[in-house]
C-alpha positions as CSV (number, residue, x, y, z in Angstrom):
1,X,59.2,9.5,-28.8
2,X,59.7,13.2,-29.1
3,X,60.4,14.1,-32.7
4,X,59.2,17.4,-33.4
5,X,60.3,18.0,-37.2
6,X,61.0,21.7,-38.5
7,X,57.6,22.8,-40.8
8,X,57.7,23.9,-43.7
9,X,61.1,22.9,-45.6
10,X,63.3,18.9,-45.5
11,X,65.9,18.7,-42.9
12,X,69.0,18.5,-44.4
13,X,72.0,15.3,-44.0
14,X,73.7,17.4,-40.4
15,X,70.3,18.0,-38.9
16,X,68.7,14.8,-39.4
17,X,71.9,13.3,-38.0
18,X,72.0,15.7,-34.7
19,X,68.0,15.0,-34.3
20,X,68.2,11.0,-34.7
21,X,71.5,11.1,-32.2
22,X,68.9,13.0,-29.8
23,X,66.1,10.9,-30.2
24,X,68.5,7.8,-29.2
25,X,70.0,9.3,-26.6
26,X,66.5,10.4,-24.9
27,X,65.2,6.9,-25.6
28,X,67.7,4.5,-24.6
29,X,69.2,6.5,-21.9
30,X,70.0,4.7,-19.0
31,X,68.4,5.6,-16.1
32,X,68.8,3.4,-13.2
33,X,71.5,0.8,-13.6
34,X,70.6,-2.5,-14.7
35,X,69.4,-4.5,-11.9
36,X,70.2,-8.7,-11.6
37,X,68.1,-10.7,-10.0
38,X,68.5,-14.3,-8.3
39,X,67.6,-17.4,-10.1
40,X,67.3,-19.1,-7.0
41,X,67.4,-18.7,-2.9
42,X,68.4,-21.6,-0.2
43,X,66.5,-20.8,3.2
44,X,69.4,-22.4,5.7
45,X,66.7,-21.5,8.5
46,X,66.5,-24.8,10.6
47,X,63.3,-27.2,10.4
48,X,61.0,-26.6,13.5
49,X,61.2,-29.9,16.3
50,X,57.4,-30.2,15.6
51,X,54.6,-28.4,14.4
52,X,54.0,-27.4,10.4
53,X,57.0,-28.8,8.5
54,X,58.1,-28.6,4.9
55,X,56.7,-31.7,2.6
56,X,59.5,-35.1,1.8
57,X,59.3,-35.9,-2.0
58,X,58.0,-39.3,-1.7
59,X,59.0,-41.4,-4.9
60,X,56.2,-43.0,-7.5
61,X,57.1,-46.6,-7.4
62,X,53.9,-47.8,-8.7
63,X,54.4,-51.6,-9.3
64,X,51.7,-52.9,-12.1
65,X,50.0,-56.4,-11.7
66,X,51.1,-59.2,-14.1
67,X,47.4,-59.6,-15.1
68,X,47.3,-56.1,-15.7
69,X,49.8,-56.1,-18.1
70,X,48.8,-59.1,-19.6
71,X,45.7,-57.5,-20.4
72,X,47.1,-54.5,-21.9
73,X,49.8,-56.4,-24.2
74,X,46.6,-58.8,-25.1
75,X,44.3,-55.6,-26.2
76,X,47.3,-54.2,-27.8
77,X,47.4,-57.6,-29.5
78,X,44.1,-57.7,-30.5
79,X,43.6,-54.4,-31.5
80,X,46.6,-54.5,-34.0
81,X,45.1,-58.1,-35.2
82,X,41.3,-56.4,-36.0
83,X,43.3,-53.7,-37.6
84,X,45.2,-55.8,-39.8
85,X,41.8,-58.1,-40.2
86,X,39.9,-54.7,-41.2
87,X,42.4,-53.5,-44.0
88,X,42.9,-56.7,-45.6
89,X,38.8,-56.4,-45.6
90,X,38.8,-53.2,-46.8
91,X,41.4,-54.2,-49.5
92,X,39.1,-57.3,-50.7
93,X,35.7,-55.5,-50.8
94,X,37.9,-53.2,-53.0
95,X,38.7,-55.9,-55.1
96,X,35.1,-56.8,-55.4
97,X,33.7,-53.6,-56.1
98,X,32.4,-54.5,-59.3
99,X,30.6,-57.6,-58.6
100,X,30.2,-60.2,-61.5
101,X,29.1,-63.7,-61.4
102,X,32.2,-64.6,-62.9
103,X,34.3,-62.2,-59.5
104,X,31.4,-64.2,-56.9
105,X,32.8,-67.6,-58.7
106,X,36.4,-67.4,-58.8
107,X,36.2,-65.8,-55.0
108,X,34.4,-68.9,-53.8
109,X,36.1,-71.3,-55.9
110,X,39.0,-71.7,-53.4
111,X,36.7,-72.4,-50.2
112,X,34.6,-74.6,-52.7
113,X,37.7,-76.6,-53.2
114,X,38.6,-76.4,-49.3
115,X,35.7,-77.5,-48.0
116,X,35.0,-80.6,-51.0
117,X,39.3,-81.7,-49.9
118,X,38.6,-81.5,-46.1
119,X,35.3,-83.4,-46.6
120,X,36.9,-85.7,-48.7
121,X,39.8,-86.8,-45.9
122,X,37.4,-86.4,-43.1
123,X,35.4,-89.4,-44.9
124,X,38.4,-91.5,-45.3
125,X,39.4,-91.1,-41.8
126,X,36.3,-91.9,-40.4
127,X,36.4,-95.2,-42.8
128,X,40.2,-95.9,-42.1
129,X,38.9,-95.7,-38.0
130,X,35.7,-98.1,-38.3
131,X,37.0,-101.5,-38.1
132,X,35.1,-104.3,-38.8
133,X,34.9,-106.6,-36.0
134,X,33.0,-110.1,-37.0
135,X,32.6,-112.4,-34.2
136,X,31.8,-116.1,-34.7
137,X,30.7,-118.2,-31.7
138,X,30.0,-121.7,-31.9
139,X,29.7,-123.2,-28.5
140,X,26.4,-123.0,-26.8
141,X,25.3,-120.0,-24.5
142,X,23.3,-120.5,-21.2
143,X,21.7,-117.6,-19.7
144,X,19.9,-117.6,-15.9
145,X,18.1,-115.1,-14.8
146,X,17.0,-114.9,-11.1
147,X,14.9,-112.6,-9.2
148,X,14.3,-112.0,-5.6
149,X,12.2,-108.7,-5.3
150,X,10.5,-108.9,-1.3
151,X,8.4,-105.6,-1.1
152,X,7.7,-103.8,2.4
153,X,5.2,-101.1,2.5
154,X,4.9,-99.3,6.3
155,X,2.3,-96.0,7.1
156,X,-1.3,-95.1,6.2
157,X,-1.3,-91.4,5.3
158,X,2.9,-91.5,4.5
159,X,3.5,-94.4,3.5
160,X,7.0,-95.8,2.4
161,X,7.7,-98.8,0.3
162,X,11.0,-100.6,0.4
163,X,11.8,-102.7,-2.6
164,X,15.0,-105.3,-2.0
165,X,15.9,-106.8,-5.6
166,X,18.9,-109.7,-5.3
């Protein structure tokens, strides 16, 4: 900028007018004109027969595996079930903070009663299954037993013994 004030005394309302006119006219004069410039250029040279030639966008058509995406909707499964698992955790050990014999007793009070109801119907199934079969024969029983065993035993140093058994 090229503001050279007079010394010694304030410029009055007419100078300080003139001077700030010449100060924007020095400064924001135009000296070339303004100048535009393309956004974009189209080469309408033709392609050479062979040799280098330009690349050909090639689409991404990338075709995931079934198992693939079984395993990622699984992990995302799983991942969202651990989380869930982990806050209601986090929300329970909360609750049990203060740990009392009487908080231990009412938390275990509902598997207590679980475990006593399934053993409870797990008994009576296993009775209601075991029949009791009671058979009563009154006629005589004959039993034969025969045995043929004929042994065979060939070699000196390898021997090898063939037992028949009718």
């Amino acid at each position: 900028m090229d503001f050279h004030p007079t010394t010694g005394r304030p410029m009055s309302d007419s100078e300080a007018a003139v001077e700030a006119k010449r100060i924007l006219e020095a400064e924001f004069r135009p000296e070339q004109p303004v100048r535009h410039f393309p956004t974009s250029f189209r080469d309408d040279t033709p392609v050479p027969a062979y040799g280098s030639a330009p690349p050909v966008h090639q689409d991404d058509r990338r075709i995931v595996p079934a198992w693939a995406a079984g395993i990622a909707v699984a992990s995302i499964g799983v991942g969202a079930g651990v989380t869930g698992i982990g806050c209601g955790a986090w929300l329970v050990l909360q609750g049990l903070a203060s740990v009392t014999l009487t908080g231990v007793l009412m938390v275990t009070l509902p598997f207590a009663g679980l475990a006593m109801a399934a053993t409870a119907i797990g008994g009576a199934i296993s009775r209601a299954r075991s029949a009791v079969t009671t058979n009563v024969y009154e006629a005589p029983v004959t039993m034969r037993t025969e045995i043929n065993n004929n042994t065979t035993t060939r070699g000196m140093f390898f021997a090898c013994t063939r037992n028949d058994v009718r």
